[in-house]
Structures are given as structure tokens and as C-alpha cells.
N, C-alpha and C positions, 0 to 999 in steps of 0.2 A: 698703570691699571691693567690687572689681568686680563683679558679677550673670556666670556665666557659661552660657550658650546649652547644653541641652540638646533633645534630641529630646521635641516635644509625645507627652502619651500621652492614650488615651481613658477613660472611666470605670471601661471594663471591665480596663482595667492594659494592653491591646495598643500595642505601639509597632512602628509603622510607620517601615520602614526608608528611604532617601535611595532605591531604587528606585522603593516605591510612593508618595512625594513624588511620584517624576518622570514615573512612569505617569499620573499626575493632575494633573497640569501644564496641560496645556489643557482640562482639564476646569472647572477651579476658576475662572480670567475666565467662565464662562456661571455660576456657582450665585452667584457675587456680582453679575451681573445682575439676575439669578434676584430673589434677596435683597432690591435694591435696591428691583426694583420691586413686588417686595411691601410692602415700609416704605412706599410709597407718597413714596419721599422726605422723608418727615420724620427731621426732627432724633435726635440720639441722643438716648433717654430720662434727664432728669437727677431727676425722684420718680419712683414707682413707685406710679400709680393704677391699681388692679386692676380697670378695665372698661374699660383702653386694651389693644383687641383686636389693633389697627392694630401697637402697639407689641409684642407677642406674636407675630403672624405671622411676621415677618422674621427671629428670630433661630430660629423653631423649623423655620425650614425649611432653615436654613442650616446648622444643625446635624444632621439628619435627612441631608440632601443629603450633609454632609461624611463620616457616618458611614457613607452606603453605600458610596461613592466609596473610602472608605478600606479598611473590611475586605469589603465584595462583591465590589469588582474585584479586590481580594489573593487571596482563594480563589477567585474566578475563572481569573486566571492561573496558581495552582498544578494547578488539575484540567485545564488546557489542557495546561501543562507534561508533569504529568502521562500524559495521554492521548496528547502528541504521542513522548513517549517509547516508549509500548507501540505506537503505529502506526509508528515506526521499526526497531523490534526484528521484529516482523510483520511488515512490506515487506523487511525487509533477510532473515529464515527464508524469505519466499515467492521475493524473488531471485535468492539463492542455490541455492533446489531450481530455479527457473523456468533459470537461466543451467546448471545439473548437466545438467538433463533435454533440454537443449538441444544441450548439448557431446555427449551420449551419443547424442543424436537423430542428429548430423551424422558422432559416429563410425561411428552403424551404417549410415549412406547409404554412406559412404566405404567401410567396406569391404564393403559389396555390389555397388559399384561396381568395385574390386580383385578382389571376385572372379569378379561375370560378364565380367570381359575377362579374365583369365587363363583362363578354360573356351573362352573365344571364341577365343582365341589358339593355345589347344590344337588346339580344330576346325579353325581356319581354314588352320594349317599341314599337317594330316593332308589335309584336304579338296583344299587346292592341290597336294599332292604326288601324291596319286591321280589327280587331273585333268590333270596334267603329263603321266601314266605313259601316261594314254588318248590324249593329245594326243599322244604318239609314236608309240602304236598308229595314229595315223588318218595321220600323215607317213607311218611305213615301209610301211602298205599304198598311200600315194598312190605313193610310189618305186619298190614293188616293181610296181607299176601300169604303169609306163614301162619295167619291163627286161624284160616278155613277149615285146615285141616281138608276132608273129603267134600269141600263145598257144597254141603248137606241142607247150610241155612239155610232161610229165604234171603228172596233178592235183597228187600230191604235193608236186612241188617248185614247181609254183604257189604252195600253198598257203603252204611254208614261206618263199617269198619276196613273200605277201603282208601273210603276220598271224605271221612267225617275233618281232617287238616284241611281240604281245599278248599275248605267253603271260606276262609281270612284270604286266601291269597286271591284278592281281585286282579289282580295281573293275568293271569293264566286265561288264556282261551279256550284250551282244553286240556285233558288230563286223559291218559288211554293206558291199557295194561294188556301186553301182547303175548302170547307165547313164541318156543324157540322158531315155531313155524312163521312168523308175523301175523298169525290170526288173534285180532281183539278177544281179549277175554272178559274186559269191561270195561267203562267209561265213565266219567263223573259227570257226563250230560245231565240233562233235567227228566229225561226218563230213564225209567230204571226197569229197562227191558232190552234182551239180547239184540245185538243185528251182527251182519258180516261186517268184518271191514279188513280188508291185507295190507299192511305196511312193509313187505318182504323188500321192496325195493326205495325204499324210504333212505336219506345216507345213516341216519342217526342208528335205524335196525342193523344195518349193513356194519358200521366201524364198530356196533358192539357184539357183535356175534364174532366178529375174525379178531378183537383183541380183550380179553380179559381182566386186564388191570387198565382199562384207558379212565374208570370214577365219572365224575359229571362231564359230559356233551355236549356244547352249543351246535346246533345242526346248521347248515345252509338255509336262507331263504327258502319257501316252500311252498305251493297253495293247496292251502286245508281242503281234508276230503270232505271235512266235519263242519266248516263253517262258509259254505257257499265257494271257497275257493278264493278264500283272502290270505294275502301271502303272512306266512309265520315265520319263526323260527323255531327249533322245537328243545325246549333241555331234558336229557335224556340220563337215565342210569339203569346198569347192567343187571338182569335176574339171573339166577343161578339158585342149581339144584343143590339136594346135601353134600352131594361128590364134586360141587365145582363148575360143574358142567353147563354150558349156557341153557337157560330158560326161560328167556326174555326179555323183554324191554317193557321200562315205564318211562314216558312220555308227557312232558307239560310241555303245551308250546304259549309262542305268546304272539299276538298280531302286532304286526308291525306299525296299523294304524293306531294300536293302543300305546306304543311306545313313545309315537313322537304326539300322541296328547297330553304327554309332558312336557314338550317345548313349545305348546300354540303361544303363552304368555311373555314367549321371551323376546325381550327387543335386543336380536345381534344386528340388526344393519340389514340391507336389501341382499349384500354380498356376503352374509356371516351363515356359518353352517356349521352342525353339530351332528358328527359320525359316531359312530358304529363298528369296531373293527373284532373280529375274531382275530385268537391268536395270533393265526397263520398267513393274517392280512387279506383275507375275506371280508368286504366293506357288508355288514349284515344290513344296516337300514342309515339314512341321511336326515337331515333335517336341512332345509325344506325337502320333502318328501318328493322325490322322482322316481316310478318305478323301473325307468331305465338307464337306473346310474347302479341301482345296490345289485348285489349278488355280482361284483365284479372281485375277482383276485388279483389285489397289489402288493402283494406280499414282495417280488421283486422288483417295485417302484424303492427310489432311494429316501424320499418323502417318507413313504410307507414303513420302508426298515430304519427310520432313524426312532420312529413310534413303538416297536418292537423291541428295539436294545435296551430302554430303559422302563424304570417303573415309573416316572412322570419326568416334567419337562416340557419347554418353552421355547420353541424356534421360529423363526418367520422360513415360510418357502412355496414352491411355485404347486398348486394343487394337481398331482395329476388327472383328476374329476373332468375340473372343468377350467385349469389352466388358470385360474387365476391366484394373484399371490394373498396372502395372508399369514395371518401370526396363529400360530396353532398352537394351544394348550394343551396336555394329553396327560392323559391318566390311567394307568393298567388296577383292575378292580382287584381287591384283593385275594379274596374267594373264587373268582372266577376268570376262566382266559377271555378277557373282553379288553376291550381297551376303548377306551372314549375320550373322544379329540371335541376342543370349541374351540373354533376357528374365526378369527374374526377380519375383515378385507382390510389392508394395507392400505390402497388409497380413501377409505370411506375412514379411516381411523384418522390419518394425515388431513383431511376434505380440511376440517375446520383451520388447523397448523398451517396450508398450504397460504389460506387467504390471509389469514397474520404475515406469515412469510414476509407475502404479495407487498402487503402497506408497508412492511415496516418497510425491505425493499426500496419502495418506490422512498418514501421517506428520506430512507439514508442514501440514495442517488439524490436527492435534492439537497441537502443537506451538503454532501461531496461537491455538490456543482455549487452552490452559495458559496463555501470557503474556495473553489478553483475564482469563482467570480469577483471574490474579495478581493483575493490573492490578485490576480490581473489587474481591479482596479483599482490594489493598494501598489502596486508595483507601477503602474501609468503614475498616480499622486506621486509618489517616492522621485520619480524620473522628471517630475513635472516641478516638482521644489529643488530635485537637485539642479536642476538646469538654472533653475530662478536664482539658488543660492550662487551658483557657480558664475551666472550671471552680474549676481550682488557682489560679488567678492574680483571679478574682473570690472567693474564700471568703479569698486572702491579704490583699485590698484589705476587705472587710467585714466590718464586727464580727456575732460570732455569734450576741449574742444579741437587738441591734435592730434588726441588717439594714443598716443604713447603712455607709457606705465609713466605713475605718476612719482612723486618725492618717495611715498609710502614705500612703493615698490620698488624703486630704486635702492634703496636704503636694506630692503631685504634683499634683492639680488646683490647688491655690494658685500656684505655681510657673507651669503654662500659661496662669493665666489674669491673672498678672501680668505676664507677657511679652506676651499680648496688648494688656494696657492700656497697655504700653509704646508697642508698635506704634500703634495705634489713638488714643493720646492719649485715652482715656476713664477714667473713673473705678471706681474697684473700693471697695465696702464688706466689713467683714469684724464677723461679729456671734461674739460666745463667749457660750453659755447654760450656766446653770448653775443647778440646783435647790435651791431652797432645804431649807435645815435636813435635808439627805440621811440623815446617818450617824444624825439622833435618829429618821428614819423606819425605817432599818434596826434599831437597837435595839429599839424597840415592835416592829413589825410584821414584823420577820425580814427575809433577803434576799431570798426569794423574793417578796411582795410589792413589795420596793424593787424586782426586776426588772422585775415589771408595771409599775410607774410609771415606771421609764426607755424599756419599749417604749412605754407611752402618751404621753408627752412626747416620744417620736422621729417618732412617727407625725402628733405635733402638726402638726413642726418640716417634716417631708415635705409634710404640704395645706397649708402656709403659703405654700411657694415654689413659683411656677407656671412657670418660664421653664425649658428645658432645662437652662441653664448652669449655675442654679444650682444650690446642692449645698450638704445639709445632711450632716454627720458628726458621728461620736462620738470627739470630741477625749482621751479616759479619764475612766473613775470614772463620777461623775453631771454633768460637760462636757459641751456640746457645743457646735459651730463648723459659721457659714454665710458661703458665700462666695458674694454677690452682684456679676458684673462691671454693669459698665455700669450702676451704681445710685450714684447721686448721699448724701450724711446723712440730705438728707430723707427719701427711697424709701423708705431704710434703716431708717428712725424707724420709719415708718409698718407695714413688715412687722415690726418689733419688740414695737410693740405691738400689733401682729393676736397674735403671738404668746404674751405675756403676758397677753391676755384669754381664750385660746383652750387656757392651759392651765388659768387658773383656771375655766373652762368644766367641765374635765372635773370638779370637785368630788370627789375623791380626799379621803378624809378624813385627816387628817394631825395628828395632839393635839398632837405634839411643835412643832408652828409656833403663834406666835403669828395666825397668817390661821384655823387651822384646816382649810385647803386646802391641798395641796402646789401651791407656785408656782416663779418661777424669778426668775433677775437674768441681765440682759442686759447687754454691754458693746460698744458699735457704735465704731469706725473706721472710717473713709475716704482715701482719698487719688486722686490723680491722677498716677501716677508718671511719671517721666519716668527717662532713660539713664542708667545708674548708682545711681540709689537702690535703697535696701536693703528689700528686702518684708520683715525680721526689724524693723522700724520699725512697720511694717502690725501685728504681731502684738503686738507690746510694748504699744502703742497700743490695741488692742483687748482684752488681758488688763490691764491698768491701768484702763479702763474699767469692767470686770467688778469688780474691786477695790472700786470707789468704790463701781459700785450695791448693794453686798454692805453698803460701810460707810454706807451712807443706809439703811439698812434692809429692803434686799431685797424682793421682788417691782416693783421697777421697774428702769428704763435707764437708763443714761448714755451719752452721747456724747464721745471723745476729742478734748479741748481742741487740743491741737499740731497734728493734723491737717486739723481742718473749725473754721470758724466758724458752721455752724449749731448753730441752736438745740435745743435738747433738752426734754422736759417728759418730769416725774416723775410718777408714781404715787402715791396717797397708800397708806402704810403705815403697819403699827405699830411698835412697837416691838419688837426681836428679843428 
């Protein structure tokens, strides 16, 4: 009958699966290095002289080695598995709230962005159509300017052919027509009677008298001569005579408080602010209204020049004003050099985002620590059944009441370590002990001292054998079996009878024997297998052994004839 190849197992009953074979694959060329040169290169052991230390070294580290290698590194890689499972479940909770908080981050930009250009869109079409309304005002006084002729009329209709446009444009605070000297020539006030009034030093008279092609004028902040001394701005365009030559100015200005009576109704935030910028980066007026912010030049702020390079456009940045950051909308009017920014605060936009953030956050930190906490007390469970199983499967493998691996396990250790012998071309001994005259000690003495005498004769059979491999068990009844690899008959002999002296040592009184001691009979086997032979040969051989030394009178050895030509020597005995 063919031998057929199972999975080796270790003493404790673990069987290590074709994985952690392969995980130990290159491990295993370094521990038979290892091995090798601690045997110091000597030969395999064929007796077994117990103060060859040399001969001990090499198998016990080879064995120690195999045993970490096999189940260290197995629970190693299950707590790795392990752990790397709960750090996936954890990064995948953190980047799924990190990829939420993210998307919501970029919603709430977006539509802050949607919303200060639609407020911006709103102003900037009121704002240009009012400044249109004034820009006609300043044409039909320049027209009505030219049909005086010798300004012969009356006031009256002067008046209504110089500023009869201005009366639609509610915007305008006032409306003024100066000659080349800055002296008023008229006004579209509510009386229509001459006064003084000099604008020579005004900026708007001043940049139109020294340049001739500059068209419409946004002026500086200013406070009106004409209206108490509230600050304006004034839009201005150039007079001139038949030949060219300057001959005035006309003049609408507009109060600054009337301008931002277009943003009382707007809700930007506590931190939102809607400017004012002249071309040149002159901040003309603000919303909320401060009068010691406007009439400042930021023309060389970088804030400022990024407002100026384009015709509209959406950046967030730090305000040079008053320092705080926000997202700023901006729009250059078409018709006119103006430029109007709505600006709305960065963290008042975020306020609401931040506290989402906050929960979700806190949420997925609780979450992360629940699976860390699973993980730990799925990991203690896992440790806690392993122990149990590993427990179950060494109480299945060992008899209860000597402590030594039992038939089960015997039978599996014989098994691997006949397939080593195969491998290795070494020799394997196989001893079956058996106590003499058992059943007349349990008669006399009861079974409970028969049991002390079976754990004292296991205990023998344990300091007998010094090597890891080998392994003493409780074959049943008052049996037991040693399986010696790499031990040659003689070895064999020799631990044989270490142990037949070593039981009659313990001097166990025993009436029912002829010794008067409880001893034992031993029955030794050997072989050297090779491919195909049958380890049930090994066993037959060894209990027919047992046989013989039972019918020579018990308390000595025999050695099986078929398998070894060495020699054997007998004990002397009595008669049973």
C-alpha cells in the first residue's frame, strides 16, 4: 500500500496551511544553514550517547527555529491582516467625510461667488443707468450752451434750455456751468438767479483746462460748495470755443450719501462691503459708509491692481481697507472708468460650513475610535478563542491523566516523522513500554495508586528522552510508545535501558510481581525507510518485540529480528 503525503503537524495538533509553507519559503535555506553549522558538520547520529552536546545542538535549534517561523509568523500576519483591515475601514470613514466636507467646502464658495455677482450685477446696471441719465444732463446743458447765442433771453428760458435734461436724472446733486476762468455761469439749482461761485481750483476744472481730449471725468471726493459741504464726486466734460480753445466746464456731481442709498437694503454680512474704485484706483466711496476710509489711493495695492487689469472677475484676498480677507466680485462699468467691487467676508461665508465641518468631524473621530475599539475587542475575542481552540486541540492530543500526547497524536507524530526519514534517508526507532504485572497492581492496590504508578513511569519515560523530536506517549491502558527519529538499535538500546533501570529506581512496591518492584518490558524497532514502505511494519515490529520481552520474563528488552541486526542484551529476571 502506497504511503500517502499529508500536511506535517506540530506537537501542539496546529497544521499549518500551503500559505504559511510559502510565507517560509525563504526563510527555511538560512535555519538549515543555521543548523548545519551548529552540527558543526558532523555526521547524523547513528547510537545515542547522552554527553554528545554537539549532537543535541543542531536538531534543537532547528526545531525551536521551525516552530517560530511556523506559528509566530502565522499570528503575526493574522494581526497585520487584521489591523490593516481596520486602517482601511478608517481611511476609507475619514475620506469619505474629508472628500463630503470638501464638496460642501467648494459648494459654499460657488455659491458665494453666484451670489456677489448677481448683487454686483444688480448695482452695476442701476449705477450705469443713473450715470447715463447725468451724462445727458452734462450733453444738453453743453447744447443748450451753443443756442444762447448773445445770452439775450430771460433767465427763465435760459435756464430751461440749459438743464430742461436734468430734471429725469434724480441722481445728480448738482449740475454747474463754469467758464474758462472757473466762474459759474449757471446752475440748475431751484433758483434761477445769478451768484458767485469759483471752481478754479476744483481737480475736475483743473485736468480739463491742461488736457483737451481727456471726454467724461469722474473727480475725487469733494465737499460741495452748493450743498452744505457734503462730500460728492463730480462728472465733468470739457467746453470749448469755435477754434478749440478751452471755455469751461460742466459739472454734475453726485453725493456720496445718495449713492450708497442704493445699498441700505442689501444683506452682505456684518463683514461684506461694496466699493467704489476710479480707474486709477482712487476708492471714490465704500459701503458701509466711513468717511475716513474713501478718498484713499490704492492704485499701487496688489488687491487693487488685480481690479484694474481686468474687466470683471472673482478672487478671494486680504483687503487693504481694513485687512480683512474676503472674496471679491468686480466689475469695470462700461461707459465709464469706474470699477465696482462686492466683497463678501471669507470667514462669515465659511461661519455656517465651519460648524458642519465641526459635527461631521467630531462624528467621524467617533466613528474611527468605534472601529479602532472593535478592532482591539475583536482582536482580544480572536486571541481568546485562539487560546481556547489551541487549548481544545492540545487537551484532544493529551492523555488526561499523564500529561503525554495521547494515541491521536502519537500517530500523527509517527506519521511526520516517518516521512522525514523518508526524506532524509535516516533511521527512526520505535520503543513500546509496558508495565509489568499492571492489572495484579490494580487488584491489591486499587486504581488509584495504579494511577500514580502510570504518571510515575510517564515521568520516567519524559527525563529519559532529551532531544525535542522525541516524544514519549500513552499508547492505552498501562502502554506506552517512544518515537526516536534519527536513532540508530543501538541508541535505541541504550535509552532502553536507561529506562528500565530508571523505573526500577523508583522502587514502587509492588507484591503482586515477582521483582517486588513495579518494572516494565520494552520492545525496540528500527528501520531506515525508504519510498513506499509501510510505517504499519515499524509498529508490528515493535509490538512483537514487546511480546517476546513479556514472554522472557519481563522487566527486560528485546530488539525486532526483521528489521535491525543489531544486537540486543537482556536483563536478568525472574520468573513471572
Amino acid at each position: 500500500m502506497r504511503l500517502i503525503r499529508q500536511p506535517e503537524r506540530s506537537l501542539s495538533g496546529n497544521v499549518p496551511n500551503r500559505s504559511a509553507f510559502q510565507s517560509i519559503y525563504l526563510v527555511l535555506p538560512c535555519i538549515s544553514l543555521l543548523c548545519e553549522a551548529s552540527r558543526g558538520n558532523c555526521p547524523r547520529r547513528q547510537s545515542r550517547p547522552s554527553a554528545n552536546c554537539n549532537n543535541l545542538l543542531g536538531p534543537f535549534i532547528e526545531y525551536i527555529l521551525i516552530w517560530f517561523v511556523q506559528c509566530r509568523m502565522k499570528r503575526l500576519f493574522s494581526e497585520v491582516y487584521l489591523h490593516l483591515i481596520a486602517g482601511v475601514i478608517a481611511l476609507g470613514i475619514l475620506g469619505i467625510s474629508a472628500h463630503t466636507l470638501w464638496v460642501d467646502r467648494q459648494n459654499t464658495w460657488h455659491e458665494a461667488e453666484r451670489a456677489s455677482r448677481n448683487v454686483l450685477t444688480t448695482i452695476a446696471h442701476d449705477l450705469d443707468g443713473n450715470l447715463e441719465l447725468l451724462d445727458l444732463s452734462l450733453k444738453g446743458a453743453m447744447e443748450g450752451l451753443r443756442y444762447l447765442g448773445s445770452q439775450q433771453l430771460p433767465a427763465d428760458l435760459q435756464y430751461r434750455m440749459l438743464f430742461d435734461r436734468a430734471a429725469s436724472a434724480s441722481f445728480m446733486g448738482a449740475l454747474l456751468l463754469v467758464d474758462q476762468a472757473g466762474k459759474l455761469i449757471a446752475d440748475a439749482g431751484p433758483v434761477i438767479a445769478p451768484r458767485s461761485l469759483d471752481v478754479a481750483d476744483r481737480e475736475y476744472f483743473i485736468v480739463h483746462k491742461e488736457n483737451n481730449h481727456i471726454g467724461l471725468f469722474v473727480s475725487r471726493p469733494f465737499a460741495s460748495r452748493t450743498s452744505h459741504g457734503d462730500l460728492s464726486i463730480g462728472i465733468s466734460r470739457r467746453l470749448s470755443d469755435p477754434t478749440g480753445h478751452f471755455a469751461g466746464v460742466v459739472m454734475g456731481s453726485i453725493p456720496l450719501a445718495t449713492i450708497n442709498q442704493m445699498f441700505d437694503n442689501l444683506s452682505l454680512g456684518r463683514q461684506g462691503a461694496i466699493n467704489l474704485f476710479r480707474n486709477d484706483g482712487v476708492l471714490l466711496t465704500r459701503y458701509p459708509y466711513d468717511a475716513g476710509q474713501i478718498n484713499q489711493d490704492l492704485g499701487n495695492s496688489p488687491h487693487v491692481q488685480r481690479l484694474l487689469q481686468a474687466k470683471s472677475g472673482t478672487f478671494d484676498s486680504i483687503s487693504p481697507i481694513d485687512g480683512i480677507r474676503r472674496i471679491i466680485t468686480f466689475e469695470r462699468l462700461t461707459k465709464y472708468p469706474l470699477v465696482l467691487t462686492v466683497a463678501l467676508s471669507v470667514d462669515e461665508i465659511f461661519s455656517a460650513w465651519q460648524r458642519k465641518a465641526l459635527i461631521l468631524s467630531l462624528a467621524t473621530l467617533a466613528l474611527c475610535c468605534a472601529v479602532v475599539g472593535l478592532t482591539i475587542l475583536f482582536q482580544r475575542e480572536l486571541k481568546r478563542r485562539t487560546r481556547a481552540e489551541t487549548k481544545l486541540r492540545r487537551i484532544a492530543r493529551t492523555d488526561d491523566l499523564t500529561g503525554l500526547p495521547n494515541r491521536r497524536a502519537f500517530r500523527e507524530t509517527f506519521e511526520r516523522e516517518w516521512r522525514q526519514a523518508v526524506r532524509a534517508g535516516s533511521p527512526v526507532s520505535l520503543l513500546f513500554v509496558d508495565a509489568d504485572y499492571f492489572k495484579n497492581f490494580n487488584d491489591r492496590y486499587g486504581h488509584g495508586r495504579g494511577d500514580e504508578v502510570l504518571c510515575a513511569v510517564a515521568g520516567t519515560l519524559e527525563t529519559s528522552i532529551r532531544r525535542p523530536r522525541d516524544v514519549a506517549a500513552r499508547y492505552g491502558g498501562e502502554e506506552f510508545a517512544i518515537i526516536l527519529p534519527e536513532t540508530d538499535p543501538a541508541g535505541a538500546g541504550l535509552i532502553a535501558e536507561n529506562i528500565l533501570q530508571s523505573i526500577v529506581a523508583l522502587n514502587i512496591a509492588h507484591e503482586g510481581s515477582p521483582y517486588q518492584v513495579v518494572t516494565a518490558s520494552i520492545g525496540i524497532a528500527s528501520a531506515r525507510p525508504s519510498r513506499g514502505s509501510e510505517r504499519a511494519v515499524l509498529l508490528e515490529a515493535a509490538d512483537q518485540a514487546l511480546y517476546e520481552a513479556k514472554a522472557a520474563g519481563r522487566n527486560c528488552l528485546r530488539v525486532a529480528e526483521d528489521t535491525t541486526q543489531s544486537q540486543h542484551k537482556a536483563r536478568p529476571h525472574a520468573v513471572a
